[in-house]
C-alpha positions as CSV (number, residue, x, y, z in Angstrom):
1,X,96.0,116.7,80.6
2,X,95.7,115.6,84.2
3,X,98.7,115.9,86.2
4,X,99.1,111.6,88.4
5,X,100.6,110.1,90.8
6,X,101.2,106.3,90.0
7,X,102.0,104.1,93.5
8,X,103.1,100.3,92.4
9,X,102.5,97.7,94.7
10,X,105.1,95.0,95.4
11,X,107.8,96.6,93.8
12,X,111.4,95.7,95.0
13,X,110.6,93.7,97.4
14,X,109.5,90.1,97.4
15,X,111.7,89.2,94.4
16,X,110.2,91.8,92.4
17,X,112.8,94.1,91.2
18,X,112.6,96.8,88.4
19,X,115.3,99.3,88.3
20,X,113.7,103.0,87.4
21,X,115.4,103.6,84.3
22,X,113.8,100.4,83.1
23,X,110.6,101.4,84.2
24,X,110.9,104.7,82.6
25,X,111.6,103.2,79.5
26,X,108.5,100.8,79.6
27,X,106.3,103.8,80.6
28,X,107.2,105.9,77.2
29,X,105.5,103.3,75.3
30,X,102.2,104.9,77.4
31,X,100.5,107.9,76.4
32,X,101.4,109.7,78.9
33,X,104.3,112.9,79.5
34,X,106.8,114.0,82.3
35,X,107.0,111.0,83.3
36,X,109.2,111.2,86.7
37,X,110.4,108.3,89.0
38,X,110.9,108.8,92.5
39,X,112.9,106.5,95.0
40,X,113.1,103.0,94.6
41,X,110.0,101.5,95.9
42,X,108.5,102.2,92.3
43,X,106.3,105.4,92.7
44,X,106.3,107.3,89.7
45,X,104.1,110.7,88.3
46,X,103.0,111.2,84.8
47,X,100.5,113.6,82.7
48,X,97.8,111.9,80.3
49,X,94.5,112.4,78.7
50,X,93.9,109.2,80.1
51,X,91.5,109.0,82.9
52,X,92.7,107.2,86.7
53,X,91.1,104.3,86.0
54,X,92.0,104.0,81.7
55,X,95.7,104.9,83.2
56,X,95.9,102.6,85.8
57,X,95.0,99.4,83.5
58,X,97.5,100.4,80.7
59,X,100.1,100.9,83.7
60,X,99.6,97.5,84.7
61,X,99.2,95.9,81.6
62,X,102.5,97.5,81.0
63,X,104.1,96.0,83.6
64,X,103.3,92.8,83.3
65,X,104.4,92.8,79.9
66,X,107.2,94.4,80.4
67,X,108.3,92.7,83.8
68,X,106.3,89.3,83.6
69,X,104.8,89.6,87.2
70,X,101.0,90.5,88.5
71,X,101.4,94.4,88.9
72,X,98.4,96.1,90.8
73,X,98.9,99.7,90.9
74,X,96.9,103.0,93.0
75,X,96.0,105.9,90.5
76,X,95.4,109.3,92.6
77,X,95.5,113.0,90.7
78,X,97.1,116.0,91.8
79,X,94.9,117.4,93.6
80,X,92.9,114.9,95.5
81,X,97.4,113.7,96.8
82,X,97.3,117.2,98.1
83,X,94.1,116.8,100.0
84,X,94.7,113.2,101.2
85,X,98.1,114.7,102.4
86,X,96.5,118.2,104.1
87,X,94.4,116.2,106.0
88,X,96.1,113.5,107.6
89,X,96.2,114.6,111.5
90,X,99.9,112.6,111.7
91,X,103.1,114.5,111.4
92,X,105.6,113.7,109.0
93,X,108.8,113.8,110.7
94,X,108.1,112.1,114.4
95,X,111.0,110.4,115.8
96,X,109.3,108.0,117.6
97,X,106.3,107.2,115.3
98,X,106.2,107.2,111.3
99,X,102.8,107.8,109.5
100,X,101.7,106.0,106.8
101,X,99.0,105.9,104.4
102,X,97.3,103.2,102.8
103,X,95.8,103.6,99.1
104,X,93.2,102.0,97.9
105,X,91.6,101.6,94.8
106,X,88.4,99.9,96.4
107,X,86.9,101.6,99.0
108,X,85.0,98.0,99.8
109,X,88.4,96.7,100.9
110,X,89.7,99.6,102.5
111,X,86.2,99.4,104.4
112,X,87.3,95.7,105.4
113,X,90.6,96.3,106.6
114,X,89.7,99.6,108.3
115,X,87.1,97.4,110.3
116,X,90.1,95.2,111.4
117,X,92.3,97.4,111.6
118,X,90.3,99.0,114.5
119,X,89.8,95.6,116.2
120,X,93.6,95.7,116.9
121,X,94.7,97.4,120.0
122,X,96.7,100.4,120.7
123,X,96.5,100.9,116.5
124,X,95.5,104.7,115.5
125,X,94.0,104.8,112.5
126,X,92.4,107.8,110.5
127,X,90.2,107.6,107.1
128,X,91.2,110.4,105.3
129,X,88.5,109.7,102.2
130,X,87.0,106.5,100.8
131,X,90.7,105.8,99.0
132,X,93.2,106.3,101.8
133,X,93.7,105.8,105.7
134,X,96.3,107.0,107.8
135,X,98.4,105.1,110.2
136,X,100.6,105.5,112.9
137,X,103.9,102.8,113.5
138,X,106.7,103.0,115.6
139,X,109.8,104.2,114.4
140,X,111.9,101.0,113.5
141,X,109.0,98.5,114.0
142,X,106.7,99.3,111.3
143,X,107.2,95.8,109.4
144,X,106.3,93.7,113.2
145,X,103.1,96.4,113.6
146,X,100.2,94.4,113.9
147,X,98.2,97.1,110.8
148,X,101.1,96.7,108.5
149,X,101.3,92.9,109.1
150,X,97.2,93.0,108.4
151,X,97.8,95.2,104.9
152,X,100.4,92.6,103.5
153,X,97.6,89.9,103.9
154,X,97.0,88.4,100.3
155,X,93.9,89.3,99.6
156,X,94.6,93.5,100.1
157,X,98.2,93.0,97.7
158,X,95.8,93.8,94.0
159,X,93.8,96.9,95.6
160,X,96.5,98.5,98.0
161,X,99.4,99.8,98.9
162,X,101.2,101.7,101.6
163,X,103.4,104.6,101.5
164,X,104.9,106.7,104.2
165,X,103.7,110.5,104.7
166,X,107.4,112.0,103.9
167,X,107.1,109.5,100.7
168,X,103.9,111.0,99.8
169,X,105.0,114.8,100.2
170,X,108.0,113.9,97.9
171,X,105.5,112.3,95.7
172,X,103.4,115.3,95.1
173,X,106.2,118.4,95.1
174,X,107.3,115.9,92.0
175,X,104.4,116.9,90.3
176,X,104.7,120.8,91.0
């Protein structure tokens, strides 16, 4: 059994809204265990026999037979959350900036948006392995910030998602 974190894209926002006991209850029909909801922005971790990519298509199969809407979802185990998180260079609890990290489950399209991403000015951006890059937003502004206004672009919505750092630490001391 592989311990997993599960990252839904889309989810309670947009006019997509799933409450967590709901999603919980759609999840039991998986094979997977302990499964474990956290916060409302639909991030969730699990243990399976299933492998990342066999557990992210029955996820999203789920979901959209559950919830009737287009669910993408971003796969990561234990251990490779732990060493996306260890080495991020951005602190989790600035004041004046919040870091984020973007998930992908193509490293094609996080190659794309990386290469954008550094056309825009005054944007710090690290890649922290083919599936994730770190971000850096102001506190209060990250919605107007010209890389989090570049990941909601269409094409990214099936193969990404963004979560902030303190999000991801929660994330993986769920699956201690």
């Amino acid at each position: 059994m592989t311990n997993y974190a599960v990252f839904l894209r889309g989810i309670n926002v947009g006019g997509i809204n799933l409450k967590m006991a709901d999603l919980r209850t759609a999840l039991e029909t998986l094979p997977v265990t302990g499964v474990k909801t956290l916060l409302a922005s639909g991030n969730f971790v699990c243990a399976t026999g299933a492998s990342d990519v066999e557990l992210k298509g029955l996820v999203e199969a789920c979901l959209r037979e559950n919830f009737g809407y287009d669910a993408w979802v971003v796969v990561i185990d234990r251990a490779r959350l732990a060493a996306l998180i260890d080495a991020c260079p951005y602190p989790s609890d600035n004041v004046k900036e919040h870091s984020y990290v973007t998930l992908a489950s193509s490293a094609a399209v996080l190659d794309d948006l990386e290469a954008l991403g550094r056309e825009l000015d005054g944007v710090a951006l690290t890649r922290l392995a083919p599936e994730a890059l770190a971000w850096l937003a102001p506190a209060g502004g990250t919605l107007e910030s010209p890389f989090s206004k570049l990941t909601a672009k269409a094409k990214y919505k099936s193969t990404t998602t963004t979560r902030n750092l303190r999000t991801l630490l929660k994330v993986r001391d769920a699956m201690a």
